[in-house]
N, C-alpha and C positions, 0 to 999 in steps of 0.2 A: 616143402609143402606150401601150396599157394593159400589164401584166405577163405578161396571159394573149396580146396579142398578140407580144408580145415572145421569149412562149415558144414562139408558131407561127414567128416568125421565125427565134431559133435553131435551131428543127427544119428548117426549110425551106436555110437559108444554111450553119450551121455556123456564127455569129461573132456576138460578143457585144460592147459594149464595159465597159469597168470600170462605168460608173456605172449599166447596164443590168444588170449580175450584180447590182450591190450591189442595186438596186431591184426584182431577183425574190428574194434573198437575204433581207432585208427584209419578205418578204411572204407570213405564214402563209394569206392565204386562197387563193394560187393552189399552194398546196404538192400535193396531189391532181391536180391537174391537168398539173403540172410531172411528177412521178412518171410516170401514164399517156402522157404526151407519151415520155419518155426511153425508157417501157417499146418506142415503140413503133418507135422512132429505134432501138434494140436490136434489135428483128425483122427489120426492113431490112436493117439491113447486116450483123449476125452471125448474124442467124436464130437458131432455137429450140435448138440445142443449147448443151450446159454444157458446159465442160471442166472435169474434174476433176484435179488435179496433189498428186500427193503429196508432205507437204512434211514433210521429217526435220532436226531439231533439234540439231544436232549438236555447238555447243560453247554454255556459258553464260555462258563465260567473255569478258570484253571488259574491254582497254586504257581507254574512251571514259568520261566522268563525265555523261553524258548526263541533265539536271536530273529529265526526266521518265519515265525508262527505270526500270525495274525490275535489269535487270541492270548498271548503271553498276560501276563497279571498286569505289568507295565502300560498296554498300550488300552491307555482312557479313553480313545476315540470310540469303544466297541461297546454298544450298549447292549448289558449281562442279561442274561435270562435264566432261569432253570425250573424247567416240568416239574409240575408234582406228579404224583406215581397214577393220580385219576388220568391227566393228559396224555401218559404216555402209554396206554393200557386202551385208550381210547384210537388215536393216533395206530397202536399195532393192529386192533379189531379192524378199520378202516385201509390198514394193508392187507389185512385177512380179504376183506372184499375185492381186492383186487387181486386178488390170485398167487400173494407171495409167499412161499415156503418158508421163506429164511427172514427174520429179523435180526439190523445189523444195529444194536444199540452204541453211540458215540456219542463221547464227552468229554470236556479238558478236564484236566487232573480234577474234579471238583471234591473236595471233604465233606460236605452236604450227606452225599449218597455212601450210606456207611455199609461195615458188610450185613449188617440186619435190612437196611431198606432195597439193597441191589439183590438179595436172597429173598426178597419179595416179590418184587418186580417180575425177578426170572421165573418166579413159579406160576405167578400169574400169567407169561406168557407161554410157559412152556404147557396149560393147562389148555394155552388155544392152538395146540399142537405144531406150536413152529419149533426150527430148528433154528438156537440163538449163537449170534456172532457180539462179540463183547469186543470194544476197544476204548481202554479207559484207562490207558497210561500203566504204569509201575505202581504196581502194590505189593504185598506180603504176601508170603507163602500161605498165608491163613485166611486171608484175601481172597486168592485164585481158590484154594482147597473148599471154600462156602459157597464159590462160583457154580463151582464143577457140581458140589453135592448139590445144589440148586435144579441144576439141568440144563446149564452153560454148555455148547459144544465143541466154540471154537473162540479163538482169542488171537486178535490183531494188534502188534508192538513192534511197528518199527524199529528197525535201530537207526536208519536215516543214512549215516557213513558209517563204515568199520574204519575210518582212521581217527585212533582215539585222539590224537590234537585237536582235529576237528571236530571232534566229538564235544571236546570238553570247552573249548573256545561257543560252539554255538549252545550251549547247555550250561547257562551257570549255575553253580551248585549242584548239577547233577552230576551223577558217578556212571562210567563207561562201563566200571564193572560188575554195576549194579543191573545196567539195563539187560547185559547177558546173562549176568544170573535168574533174571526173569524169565526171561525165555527160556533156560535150561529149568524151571519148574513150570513152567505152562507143558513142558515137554513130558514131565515127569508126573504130571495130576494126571496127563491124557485127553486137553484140547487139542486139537488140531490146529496145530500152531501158524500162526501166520507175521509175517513179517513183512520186511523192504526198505527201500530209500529213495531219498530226493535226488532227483540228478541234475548236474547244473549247480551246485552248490557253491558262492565264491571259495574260491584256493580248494575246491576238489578237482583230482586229478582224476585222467585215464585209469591207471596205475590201481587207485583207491576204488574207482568201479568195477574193476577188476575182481578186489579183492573182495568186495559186495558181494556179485556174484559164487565166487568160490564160498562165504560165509554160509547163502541160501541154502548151497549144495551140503556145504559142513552139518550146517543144523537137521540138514533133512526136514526142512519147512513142508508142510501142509497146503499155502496158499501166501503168495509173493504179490503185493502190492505197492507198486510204485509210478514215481509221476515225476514231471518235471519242476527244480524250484521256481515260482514266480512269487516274486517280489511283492509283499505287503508294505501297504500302509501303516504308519505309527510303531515298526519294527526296525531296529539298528540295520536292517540290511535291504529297509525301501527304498534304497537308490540304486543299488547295484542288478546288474545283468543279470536276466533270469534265464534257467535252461529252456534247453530245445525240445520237441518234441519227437525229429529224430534221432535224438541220441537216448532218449528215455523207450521209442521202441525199439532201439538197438540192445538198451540193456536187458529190456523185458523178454525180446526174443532168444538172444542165450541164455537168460534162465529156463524157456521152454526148452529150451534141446537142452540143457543141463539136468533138468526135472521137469522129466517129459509129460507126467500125470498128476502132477499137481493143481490144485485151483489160482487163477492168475487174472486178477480183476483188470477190464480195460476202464481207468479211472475217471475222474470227473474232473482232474487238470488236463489231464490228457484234450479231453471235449473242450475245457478254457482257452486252450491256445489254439485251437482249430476244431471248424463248425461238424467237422466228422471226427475228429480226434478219437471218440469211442470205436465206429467202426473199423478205423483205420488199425486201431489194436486189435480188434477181433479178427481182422485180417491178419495177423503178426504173431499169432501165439497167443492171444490172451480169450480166455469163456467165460468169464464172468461181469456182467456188470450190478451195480448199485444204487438204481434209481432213488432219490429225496423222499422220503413218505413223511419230511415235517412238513410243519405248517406252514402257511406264507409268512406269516410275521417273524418268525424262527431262525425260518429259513435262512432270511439274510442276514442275520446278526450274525451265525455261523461265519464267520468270516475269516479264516485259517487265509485266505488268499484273497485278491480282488478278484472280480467279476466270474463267480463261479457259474461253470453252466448251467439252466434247469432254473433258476432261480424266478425267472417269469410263468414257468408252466406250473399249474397247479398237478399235486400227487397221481392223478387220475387222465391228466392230456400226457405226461412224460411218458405214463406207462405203455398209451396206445400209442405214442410217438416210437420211441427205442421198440417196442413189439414191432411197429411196421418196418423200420432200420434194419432188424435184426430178421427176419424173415426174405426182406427184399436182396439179402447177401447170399439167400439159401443156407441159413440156419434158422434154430426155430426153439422156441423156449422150451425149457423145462421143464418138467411136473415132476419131478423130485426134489432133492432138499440139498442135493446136489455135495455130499457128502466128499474126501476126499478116496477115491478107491485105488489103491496099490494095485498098480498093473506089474505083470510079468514084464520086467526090461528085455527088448530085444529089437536089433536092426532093423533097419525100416528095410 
């Protein structure tokens, strides 16, 4: 079976085995064809609309020494911030004005925000009837359990690679099998889980993208975001080669034909390495994007990476920017909250 049959099977079955990824992984001349296929596996089963979720940035500060993070605790270049609960309540009313369903709150690991003040926050948001997206690193089961009763609906934790070497090599002090067991209780409170990884990682292989992929399909994720790694400043791996943006919508796209109805954000590295990068995903499998709703000043401290997109347009030009983007492809935004809905699997 050739690559390009391989990739009608995917679309048709949903299931790949490792050495089937690695060998369309592998294979720049079906890349075009993988893309159009994903594009189209996207139609199916989430049809033409985008959701758009507004996401506010709320602390920069993080416990974690994360090798390839930009905000790691180590690097002193990044000057700290962190919202109090009036800014960030303000900040959400202000995406409220703008038309967005879903608030996407992120933060580095910060101890600041305990579970009494994040069980504030959410209720105060969820009173202005959005539907909340949490990504706030690994906490306790009793952590996420305050989340949920709050009115939390969904929770974003990469696990970045599933090859624990590298897991543990870029993660000091952190535990591989900590970060699973997290997500095996985000699974089990009943957010709709979301997950993914960096591609382009120094010493990650084909092989370990691979197995990526297979993990998404394992967990039965909810919603897969991923991006290319690009290189920070004042982090142990600012010199080295950053990934590509073809090979990160290579990996995005078979996870759409792996999970075909899932939610799959076209991300904001993706737009950093290239001035359409967003649309170019929204062509490939991905319906979701995540426009900036911080503030200017905020904004750029956030510094997980250099030169993030978006970071010159104020909250309110990006949104009529990506609405015109996102229209002018003949798709067309959302008015729901853009929830994750289990479709019936069956051949295209």
């Amino acid at each position: 079976m050739n690559n390009r049959e391989l990739i009608d099977k995917a679309a048709a079955e949903h299931k790949l085995s490792k050495e089937q990824l690695v060998s369309i992984l592998s294979d720049i001349s079906t890349d075009d064809y993988l893309f159009q296929t994903a594009d189209k596996v996207r139609q199916k089963y989430v049809g033409d609309e985008v959701h758009l979720r507004g996401l506010i940035e709320f602390s920069n500060i993080c416990k974690c020494n994360c090798k390839y993070c930009g905000l790691r605790k180590d690097n002193h270049y990044v000057t700290r911030y962190r919202m109090d609960i009036e800014e960030i309540i303000r900040l959400a009313s202000d995406a409220k004005e703008y038309g967005y369903k879903t608030i996407v709150l992120q933060s580095g690991e910060d101890s600041f925000f305990t579970k009494e003040k994040m069980r504030e926050i959410i209720s105060e948001l969820k009173q202005m009837d959005f539907a909340i997206t949490l990504s706030l690193g690994e906490k306790t089961y009793e952590e996420y359990k305050a989340y949920k009763e709050a009115g939390a609906d969904r929770y974003l934790l990469r696990i970045e690679t599933t090859d624990k070497n590298l897991y543990q090599k870029l993660h000091p002090g952190m535990s591989f099998e900590n970060r699973i067991q997290c997500l095996k209780n985000l699974k089990e409170l009943g957010f709709e889980t979301g997950t993914g990884c960096l591609v382009g990682l120094p010493e990650q292989t084909i092989d370990s993208l691979a197995e990526d992929i297979l993990f998404f399909k394992k967990l039965d994720a909810d919603m897969i975001g991923l991006g290319p790694f690009i290189p920070s400043y004042g982090t142990p791996l600012e010199k080295e080669t950053g990934g590509t943006l073809i090979m990160s919508l290579k990996v995005m796209a078979l996870t759409r034909l792996l999970l075909p109805d899932i939610n799959i954000p076209a991300t904001t590295a993706m737009e950093t390495l290239s001035p359409n990068g967003r649309i170019t995903a929204l062509q490939s499998g991905a319906n979701v994007v995540m426009p900036n709703v911080t503030d200017d000043e905020h904004k750029k401290n956030y510094a997980i990476y250099p030169g993030k997109a978006g970071l010159n347009n104020t909250p309110e030009e990006y949104r009529k920017t990506i609405t015109a983007k996102i229209t002018a492809i003949g798709r067309k935004i959302s008015q729901g909250y853009g929830f994750h809905i289990r479709q019936e699997i069956d051949p295209l």
